[in-house]
N, C-alpha and C positions, 0 to 999 in steps of 0.2 A: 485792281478793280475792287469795288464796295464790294461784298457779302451780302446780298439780299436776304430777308428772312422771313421763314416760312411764320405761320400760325405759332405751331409749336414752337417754334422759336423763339419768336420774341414774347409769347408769355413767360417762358420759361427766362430769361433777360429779366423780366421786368420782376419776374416773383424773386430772383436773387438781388436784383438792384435796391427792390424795395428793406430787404431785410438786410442789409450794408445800411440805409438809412436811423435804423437801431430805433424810429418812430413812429411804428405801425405794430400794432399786434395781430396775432394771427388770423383772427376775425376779419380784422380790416385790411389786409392784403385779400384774403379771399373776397373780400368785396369788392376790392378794385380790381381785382382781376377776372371777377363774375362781370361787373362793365364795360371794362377792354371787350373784353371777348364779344359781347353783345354787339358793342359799336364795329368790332371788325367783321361779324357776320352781318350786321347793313350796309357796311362800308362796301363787303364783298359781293353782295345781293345785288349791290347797285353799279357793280363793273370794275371793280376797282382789283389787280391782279393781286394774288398772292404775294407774290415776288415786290411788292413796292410798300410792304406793309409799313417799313421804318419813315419810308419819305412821309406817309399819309398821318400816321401818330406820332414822330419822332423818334430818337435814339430812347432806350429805355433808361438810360441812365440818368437823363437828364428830365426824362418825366417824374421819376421818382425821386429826384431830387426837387421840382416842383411841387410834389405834393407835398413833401415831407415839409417846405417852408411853407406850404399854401394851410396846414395843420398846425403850425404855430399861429398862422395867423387866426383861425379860425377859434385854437382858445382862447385867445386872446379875446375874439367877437364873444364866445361864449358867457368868457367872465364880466363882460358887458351890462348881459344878459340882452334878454329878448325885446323888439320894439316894435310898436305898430304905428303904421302909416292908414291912411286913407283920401282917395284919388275920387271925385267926383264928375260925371262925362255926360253933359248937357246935350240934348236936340237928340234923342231917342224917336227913332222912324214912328211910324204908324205902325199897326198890326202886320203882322206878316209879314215884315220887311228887317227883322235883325235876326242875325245869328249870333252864336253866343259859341264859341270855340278855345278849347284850352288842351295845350299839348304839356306835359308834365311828367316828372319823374318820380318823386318818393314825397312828393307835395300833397298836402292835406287841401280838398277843396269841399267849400260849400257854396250852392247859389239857392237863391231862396226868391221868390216875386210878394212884393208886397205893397200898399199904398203910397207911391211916391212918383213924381214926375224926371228923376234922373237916373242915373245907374251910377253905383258906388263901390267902389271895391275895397276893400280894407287888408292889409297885408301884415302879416304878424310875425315875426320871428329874429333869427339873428343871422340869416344870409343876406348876403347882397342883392340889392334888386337892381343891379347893372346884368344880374344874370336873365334875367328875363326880360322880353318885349312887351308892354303892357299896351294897349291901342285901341280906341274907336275910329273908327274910317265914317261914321255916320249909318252904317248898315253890319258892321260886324264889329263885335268887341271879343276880343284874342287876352289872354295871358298865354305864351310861352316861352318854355325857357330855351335857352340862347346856346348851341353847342359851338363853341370857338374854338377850341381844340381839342385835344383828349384826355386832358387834367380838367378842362371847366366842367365836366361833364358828372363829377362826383359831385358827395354832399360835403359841403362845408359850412356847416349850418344846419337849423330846421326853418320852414316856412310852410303858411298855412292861406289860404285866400278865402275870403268871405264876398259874395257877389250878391249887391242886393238891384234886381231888378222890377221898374213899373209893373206894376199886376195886371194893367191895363192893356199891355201888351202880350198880342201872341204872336210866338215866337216862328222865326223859319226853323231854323236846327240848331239845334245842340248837341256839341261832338266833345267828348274827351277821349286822349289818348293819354295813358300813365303805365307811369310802374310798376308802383308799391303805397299810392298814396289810400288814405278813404276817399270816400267822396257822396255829399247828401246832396239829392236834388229836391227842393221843395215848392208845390203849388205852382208848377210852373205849366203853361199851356202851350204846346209847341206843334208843328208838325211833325218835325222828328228828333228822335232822342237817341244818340249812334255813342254806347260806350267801348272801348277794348281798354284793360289792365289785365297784367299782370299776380298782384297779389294785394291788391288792397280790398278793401271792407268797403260793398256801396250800398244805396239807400234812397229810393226813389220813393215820394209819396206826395198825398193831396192836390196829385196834377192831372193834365189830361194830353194825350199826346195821338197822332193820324197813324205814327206808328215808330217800335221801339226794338232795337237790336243793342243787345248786352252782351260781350266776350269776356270772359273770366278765366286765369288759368286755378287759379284756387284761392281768391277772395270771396266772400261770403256777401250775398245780395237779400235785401230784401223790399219787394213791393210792395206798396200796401195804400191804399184807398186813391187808384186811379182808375181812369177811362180813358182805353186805348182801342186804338185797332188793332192789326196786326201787330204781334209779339216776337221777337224771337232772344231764345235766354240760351248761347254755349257755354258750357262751365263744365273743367276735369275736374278737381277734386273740391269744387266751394259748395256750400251748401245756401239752399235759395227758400225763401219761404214768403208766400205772396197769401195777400188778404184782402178783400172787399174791394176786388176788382173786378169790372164790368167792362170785358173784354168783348170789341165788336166785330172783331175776326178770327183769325187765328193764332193760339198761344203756344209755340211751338219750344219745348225746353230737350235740350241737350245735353248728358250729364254721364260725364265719365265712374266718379265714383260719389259725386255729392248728391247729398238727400234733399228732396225734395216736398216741403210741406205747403199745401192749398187747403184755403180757409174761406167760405161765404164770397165767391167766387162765382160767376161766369162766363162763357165765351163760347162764340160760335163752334169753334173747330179746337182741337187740343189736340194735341199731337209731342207722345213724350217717349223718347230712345234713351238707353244708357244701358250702361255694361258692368255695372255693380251695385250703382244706387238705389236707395225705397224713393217711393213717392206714397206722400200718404196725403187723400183728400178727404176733408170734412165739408160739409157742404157747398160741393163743388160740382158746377151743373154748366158743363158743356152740352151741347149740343150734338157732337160725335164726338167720339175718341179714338186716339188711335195709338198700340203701345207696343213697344220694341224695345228687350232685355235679353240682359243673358241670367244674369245672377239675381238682378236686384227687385224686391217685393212691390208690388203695387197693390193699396189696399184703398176706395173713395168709400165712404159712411155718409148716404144723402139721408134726410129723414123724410123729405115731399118726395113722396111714393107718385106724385102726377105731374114729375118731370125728368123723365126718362133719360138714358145717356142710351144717345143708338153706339155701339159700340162696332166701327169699319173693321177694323184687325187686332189682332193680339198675336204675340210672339214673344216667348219665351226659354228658354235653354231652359234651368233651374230655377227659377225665380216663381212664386207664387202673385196669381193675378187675382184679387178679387173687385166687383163692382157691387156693391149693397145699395139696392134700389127699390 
Protein backbone atom coordinates (compact mmCIF):
# COMPACT_ATOMS: atom_id res chain seq x y z
CA UNK A 1 0.00 0.00 0.00
CA UNK A 2 1.20 3.83 -1.00
CA UNK A 3 2.65 5.73 2.09
CA UNK A 4 0.47 8.77 2.43
CA UNK A 5 2.24 11.97 3.41
CA UNK A 6 1.90 14.21 6.08
CA UNK A 7 2.67 18.07 5.60
CA UNK A 8 6.00 17.54 7.05
CA UNK A 9 6.57 15.12 4.95
CA UNK A 10 6.44 15.82 1.71
CA UNK A 11 8.07 19.24 2.30
CA UNK A 12 10.74 17.74 3.70
CA UNK A 13 10.77 15.27 0.03
CA UNK A 14 10.50 18.05 -1.93
CA UNK A 15 13.37 20.38 -0.07
CA UNK A 16 15.75 17.07 -0.62
CA UNK A 17 14.48 16.41 -4.19
CA UNK A 18 15.03 19.75 -4.99
CA UNK A 19 18.66 19.82 -4.02
CA UNK A 20 19.55 16.22 -6.05
CA UNK A 21 18.33 18.60 -8.97
CA UNK A 22 22.01 20.72 -8.35
CA UNK A 23 19.70 23.83 -10.03
CA UNK A 24 18.20 25.80 -7.34
CA UNK A 25 20.13 27.78 -4.76
CA UNK A 26 19.19 28.16 -1.38
CA UNK A 27 16.99 31.21 -1.81
CA UNK A 28 15.10 29.68 -4.22
CA UNK A 29 14.18 26.29 -2.74
CA UNK A 30 13.13 28.31 0.14
CA UNK A 31 10.83 29.99 -2.10
CA UNK A 32 9.31 27.07 -3.46
CA UNK A 33 8.83 25.70 -0.57
CA UNK A 34 7.41 29.01 1.06
CA UNK A 35 4.59 28.37 -2.07
CA UNK A 36 4.06 24.65 -1.54
CA UNK A 37 3.35 25.26 1.77
CA UNK A 38 0.93 28.24 1.12
CA UNK A 39 -1.00 26.16 -1.55
CA UNK A 40 -1.17 23.16 0.73
CA UNK A 41 -2.73 25.29 3.59
CA UNK A 42 -5.67 26.34 0.89
CA UNK A 43 -5.67 23.24 -0.44
CA UNK A 44 -6.32 22.13 3.38
CA UNK A 45 -8.68 25.09 4.34
CA UNK A 46 -10.70 24.02 1.64
CA UNK A 47 -11.13 20.14 2.68
CA UNK A 48 -8.74 18.48 1.21
CA UNK A 49 -7.15 15.62 3.94
CA UNK A 50 -3.81 15.56 5.08
CA UNK A 51 -3.17 12.17 4.07
CA UNK A 52 -3.69 12.71 0.20
CA UNK A 53 -1.26 15.50 -0.03
CA UNK A 54 1.05 13.56 -2.81
CA UNK A 55 -2.26 12.75 -5.00
CA UNK A 56 -3.24 16.53 -4.91
CA UNK A 57 0.53 18.00 -5.71
CA UNK A 58 2.18 15.02 -6.92
CA UNK A 59 5.22 12.77 -6.16
CA UNK A 60 7.94 15.32 -5.07
CA UNK A 61 10.42 14.14 -7.09
CA UNK A 62 8.95 14.54 -10.17
CA UNK A 63 7.80 18.08 -9.26
CA UNK A 64 11.26 19.09 -8.79
CA UNK A 65 12.37 17.62 -11.56
CA UNK A 66 9.72 19.92 -13.41
CA UNK A 67 10.87 22.87 -12.02
CA UNK A 68 14.35 22.21 -12.49
CA UNK A 69 13.63 21.90 -16.51
CA UNK A 70 10.72 24.55 -16.25
CA UNK A 71 14.23 27.00 -14.96
CA UNK A 72 16.07 26.11 -17.95
CA UNK A 73 13.48 27.21 -19.79
CA UNK A 74 12.91 30.21 -18.23
CA UNK A 75 16.55 31.41 -18.96
CA UNK A 76 16.38 30.77 -21.82
CA UNK A 77 12.92 33.23 -21.84
CA UNK A 78 15.16 35.59 -19.82
CA UNK A 79 18.06 35.77 -22.30
CA UNK A 80 15.23 36.75 -24.74
CA UNK A 81 14.74 39.44 -22.80
CA UNK A 82 11.53 41.05 -21.93
CA UNK A 83 8.30 41.91 -24.41
CA UNK A 84 5.22 43.70 -24.33
CA UNK A 85 1.97 43.04 -25.72
CA UNK A 86 -1.08 45.04 -25.86
CA UNK A 87 -4.96 43.77 -26.00
CA UNK A 88 -7.69 46.24 -26.66
CA UNK A 89 -11.60 45.42 -25.28
CA UNK A 90 -14.28 47.40 -27.24
CA UNK A 91 -18.17 48.03 -25.78
CA UNK A 92 -17.20 49.12 -22.30
CA UNK A 93 -20.91 49.23 -20.23
CA UNK A 94 -22.21 52.59 -19.11
CA UNK A 95 -21.45 53.80 -15.66
CA UNK A 96 -21.77 51.52 -12.86
CA UNK A 97 -21.96 48.51 -14.58
CA UNK A 98 -18.09 47.14 -14.88
CA UNK A 99 -15.92 45.57 -12.45
CA UNK A 100 -12.45 45.58 -12.83
CA UNK A 101 -10.89 42.30 -11.02
CA UNK A 102 -7.44 40.86 -10.84
CA UNK A 103 -6.18 37.90 -8.89
CA UNK A 104 -2.29 37.81 -8.80
CA UNK A 105 0.86 36.60 -7.50
CA UNK A 106 4.24 38.53 -7.44
CA UNK A 107 2.84 40.61 -10.63
CA UNK A 108 3.39 44.35 -10.82
CA UNK A 109 -0.06 46.14 -11.60
CA UNK A 110 -1.15 49.47 -12.61
CA UNK A 111 -4.74 50.81 -13.78
CA UNK A 112 -5.10 54.27 -14.38
CA UNK A 113 -8.81 55.89 -16.00
CA UNK A 114 -8.17 58.38 -18.59
CA UNK A 115 -9.66 60.01 -21.89
CA UNK A 116 -10.48 57.09 -24.04
CA UNK A 117 -13.54 55.06 -25.27
CA UNK A 118 -11.94 51.31 -24.86
CA UNK A 119 -10.10 49.57 -22.19
CA UNK A 120 -6.49 48.50 -22.93
CA UNK A 121 -4.14 46.37 -21.26
CA UNK A 122 -0.75 46.25 -21.91
CA UNK A 123 1.52 43.40 -20.60
CA UNK A 124 5.13 43.54 -20.29
CA UNK A 125 7.59 41.06 -19.43
CA UNK A 126 9.26 37.50 -20.06
CA UNK A 127 6.53 34.96 -18.60
CA UNK A 128 3.97 33.37 -20.53
CA UNK A 129 0.79 34.67 -20.80
CA UNK A 130 -0.95 31.07 -21.32
CA UNK A 131 -0.41 31.60 -17.44
CA UNK A 132 -3.02 33.76 -17.08
CA UNK A 133 -7.00 34.37 -18.03
CA UNK A 134 -7.19 37.63 -19.48
CA UNK A 135 -11.18 38.47 -20.26
CA UNK A 136 -14.05 40.98 -20.85
CA UNK A 137 -17.61 39.25 -20.48
CA UNK A 138 -19.05 42.88 -21.34
CA UNK A 139 -19.42 43.76 -17.45
CA UNK A 140 -16.31 42.42 -15.92
CA UNK A 141 -12.60 42.61 -17.07
CA UNK A 142 -10.49 39.90 -14.82
CA UNK A 143 -6.60 39.39 -15.27
CA UNK A 144 -5.79 36.05 -13.39
CA UNK A 145 -3.51 33.92 -13.20
CA UNK A 146 -4.12 30.27 -13.96
CA UNK A 147 -3.00 27.71 -11.10
CA UNK A 148 -2.76 24.19 -13.09
CA UNK A 149 -0.83 22.52 -10.99
CA UNK A 150 1.78 23.02 -8.38
CA UNK A 151 4.88 23.83 -10.37
CA UNK A 152 2.63 26.50 -12.60
CA UNK A 153 2.17 28.25 -9.54
CA UNK A 154 5.87 29.79 -9.22
CA UNK A 155 7.76 32.53 -11.07
CA UNK A 156 9.32 31.79 -14.19
CA UNK A 157 9.60 35.05 -15.45
CA UNK A 158 8.59 38.61 -14.45
CA UNK A 159 5.44 40.35 -15.64
CA UNK A 160 3.73 43.60 -15.13
CA UNK A 161 0.07 44.75 -16.30
CA UNK A 162 -0.81 48.20 -17.32
CA UNK A 163 -4.74 48.86 -17.30
CA UNK A 164 -5.93 51.81 -18.97
CA UNK A 165 -9.60 52.57 -18.50
CA UNK A 166 -12.51 55.18 -20.05
CA UNK A 167 -12.58 58.12 -17.35
CA UNK A 168 -15.90 58.29 -18.27
CA UNK A 169 -16.83 55.49 -16.52
CA UNK A 170 -17.73 54.69 -12.93
CA UNK A 171 -16.82 51.76 -11.89
CA UNK A 172 -18.88 48.81 -9.62
CA UNK A 173 -15.70 47.31 -7.91
CA UNK A 174 -12.38 46.78 -7.91
CA UNK A 175 -10.80 43.95 -6.26
CA UNK A 176 -7.19 42.74 -6.23
CA UNK A 177 -6.08 39.84 -4.50
CA UNK A 178 -1.77 39.40 -4.72
CA UNK A 179 1.14 38.35 -3.23
CA UNK A 180 4.10 40.26 -3.44
CA UNK A 181 3.24 42.51 -6.40
CA UNK A 182 3.04 46.64 -6.28
CA UNK A 183 0.08 47.98 -7.37
CA UNK A 184 -0.87 51.89 -8.32
CA UNK A 185 -4.51 52.81 -8.60
CA UNK A 186 -5.10 56.08 -10.45
CA UNK A 187 -8.20 58.54 -10.84
CA UNK A 188 -10.28 55.90 -10.75
CA UNK A 189 -14.10 56.41 -9.58
CA UNK A 190 -15.62 53.38 -8.33
CA UNK A 191 -18.04 52.27 -5.75
CA UNK A 192 -15.62 49.99 -4.22
CA UNK A 193 -12.23 49.46 -4.00
CA UNK A 194 -11.45 45.89 -1.89
CA UNK A 195 -7.44 45.26 -1.85
CA UNK A 196 -5.87 42.11 0.24
CA UNK A 197 -1.71 41.39 -0.31
CA UNK A 198 0.75 40.07 1.14
CA UNK A 199 3.97 42.12 0.79
CA UNK A 200 3.80 44.38 -1.96
CA UNK A 201 4.06 48.44 -2.18
CA UNK A 202 0.45 50.02 -3.03
CA UNK A 203 -0.69 53.44 -4.06
CA UNK A 204 -4.03 54.80 -4.46
CA UNK A 205 -4.58 58.43 -5.63
CA UNK A 206 -6.76 61.18 -7.64
CA UNK A 207 -9.86 58.90 -7.24
CA UNK A 208 -13.05 58.76 -5.60
CA UNK A 209 -14.55 55.78 -4.15
CA UNK A 210 -18.56 54.91 -1.94
CA UNK A 211 -15.94 52.97 -0.01
CA UNK A 212 -12.51 51.26 0.54
CA UNK A 213 -10.95 48.27 2.45
CA UNK A 214 -7.13 47.54 2.20
CA UNK A 215 -5.32 44.40 3.94
CA UNK A 216 -1.74 44.46 4.05
CA UNK A 217 0.62 42.05 5.76
CA UNK A 218 3.71 44.48 5.57
CA UNK A 219 3.63 46.25 2.21
CA UNK A 220 3.57 49.96 2.52
CA UNK A 221 0.35 51.93 1.30
CA UNK A 222 -0.05 55.27 0.51
CA UNK A 223 -3.27 57.44 -0.07
CA UNK A 224 -3.25 60.53 -1.24
CA UNK A 225 -5.71 63.06 -3.00
CA UNK A 226 -9.11 61.05 -2.70
CA UNK A 227 -12.90 61.21 -1.67
CA UNK A 228 -14.23 58.40 -0.08
CA UNK A 229 -16.64 57.15 2.33
CA UNK A 230 -16.06 54.74 4.44
CA UNK A 231 -12.40 53.57 4.87
CA UNK A 232 -10.94 50.67 6.28
CA UNK A 233 -6.85 50.17 6.16
CA UNK A 234 -5.41 46.56 8.11
CA UNK A 235 -1.76 46.37 8.12
CA UNK A 236 1.01 44.37 10.59
CA UNK A 237 4.00 45.76 9.97
CA UNK A 238 3.61 48.32 6.53
CA UNK A 239 3.64 51.62 6.94
CA UNK A 240 0.65 53.99 5.55
CA UNK A 241 0.67 57.59 4.97
CA UNK A 242 -2.51 59.28 3.57
CA UNK A 243 -2.78 63.10 2.30
CA UNK A 244 -5.59 65.49 1.19
CA UNK A 245 -8.26 63.18 1.65
CA UNK A 246 -11.79 64.06 2.30
CA UNK A 247 -13.14 61.32 3.98
CA UNK A 248 -17.13 61.17 4.27
CA UNK A 249 -17.38 58.56 6.78
CA UNK A 250 -15.42 56.60 8.72
CA UNK A 251 -11.51 56.02 8.46
CA UNK A 252 -10.80 53.29 10.34
CA UNK A 253 -6.73 52.16 10.32
CA UNK A 254 -5.43 48.96 11.94
CA UNK A 255 -1.81 48.71 12.49
CA UNK A 256 0.16 46.01 14.20
CA UNK A 257 3.49 47.69 14.11
CA UNK A 258 3.41 50.29 11.06
CA UNK A 259 3.43 53.90 11.32
CA UNK A 260 1.13 55.94 10.48
CA UNK A 261 1.28 59.52 8.82
CA UNK A 262 -2.03 61.94 8.19
CA UNK A 263 -1.54 64.95 6.18
CA UNK A 264 -4.50 67.92 5.34
CA UNK A 265 -6.97 65.35 5.80
CA UNK A 266 -10.56 64.96 6.82
CA UNK A 267 -13.32 62.53 7.97
CA UNK A 268 -16.31 62.14 9.73
CA UNK A 269 -15.22 59.32 12.32
CA UNK A 270 -11.42 58.10 12.69
CA UNK A 271 -10.99 55.49 14.59
CA UNK A 272 -7.13 53.99 14.92
CA UNK A 273 -6.00 50.71 17.09
CA UNK A 274 -2.38 49.24 16.95
CA UNK A 275 0.04 47.71 19.27
CA UNK A 276 3.34 49.45 18.60
CA UNK A 277 2.96 51.84 15.89
CA UNK A 278 2.90 56.16 15.92
CA UNK A 279 0.48 57.80 14.14
CA UNK A 280 1.32 61.16 13.67
CA UNK A 281 -1.24 63.80 12.23
CA UNK A 282 -0.67 67.15 10.78
CA UNK A 283 -3.72 68.84 9.83
CA UNK A 284 -5.94 66.24 10.35
CA UNK A 285 -9.48 67.11 11.33
CA UNK A 286 -11.89 64.41 11.92
CA UNK A 287 -14.66 64.81 13.33
CA UNK A 288 -14.41 62.15 16.41
CA UNK A 289 -11.66 60.11 17.16
CA UNK A 290 -11.19 57.22 18.74
CA UNK A 291 -7.53 55.54 19.72
CA UNK A 292 -6.46 52.17 21.10
CA UNK A 293 -2.58 51.23 21.78
CA UNK A 294 -0.34 49.64 23.80
CA UNK A 295 3.01 50.94 23.06
CA UNK A 296 2.66 53.12 20.12
CA UNK A 297 2.72 57.32 20.23
CA UNK A 298 -0.05 59.29 18.87
CA UNK A 299 0.64 62.91 18.35
CA UNK A 300 -2.20 65.34 15.56
CA UNK A 301 -0.67 69.12 15.25
CA UNK A 302 -3.97 71.11 13.86
CA UNK A 303 -3.31 74.80 13.41
CA UNK A 304 -7.49 75.94 12.93
CA UNK A 305 -8.04 76.23 16.68
CA UNK A 306 -12.08 76.41 15.21
CA UNK A 307 -12.13 72.87 14.39
CA UNK A 308 -12.20 70.79 17.06
CA UNK A 309 -11.65 66.92 17.31
CA UNK A 310 -14.31 65.61 19.98
CA UNK A 311 -12.26 62.94 21.01
CA UNK A 312 -14.99 59.45 22.04
CA UNK A 313 -11.95 57.29 23.84
CA UNK A 314 -8.44 56.91 24.42
CA UNK A 315 -6.58 53.85 25.58
CA UNK A 316 -3.30 53.32 26.02
CA UNK A 317 -0.77 50.80 28.03
CA UNK A 318 2.67 52.99 27.47
CA UNK A 319 2.17 54.94 24.49
CA UNK A 320 2.00 58.86 24.81
CA UNK A 321 -1.39 60.45 23.30
CA UNK A 322 -1.38 63.95 22.44
CA UNK A 323 -4.21 66.00 20.36
CA UNK A 324 -2.90 69.86 19.75
CA UNK A 325 -5.83 71.82 19.08
Amino acid sequence: MKEEKTVKQYLNDLKAALNETKRFSEADIDEILADHEEMIREALASGLAENDITNKFGDAAKVAADLAADACGRKRTEERGNRTESQAFAGVPPSGALTLTFKLASEDLSVVAEDRSDLVVTCKGNAPLSRYEIGFDGHEFRIKRIERDASGWFRRGSMSFDVRVPASTVLEDVVLQAASGDYVFTSLRAKSLKVNTASGDGCVDDGSFDSMKIASVNGDLRLDKLIAGDIAVVQVSGDLSVSHLVGEGTIQIVSTSGDVQITDSTCVDAVFHTVSGDLEGKEFYPETIEIRGISGDVDIDNADKTRPIRVKSTKSISGTIRIRQ
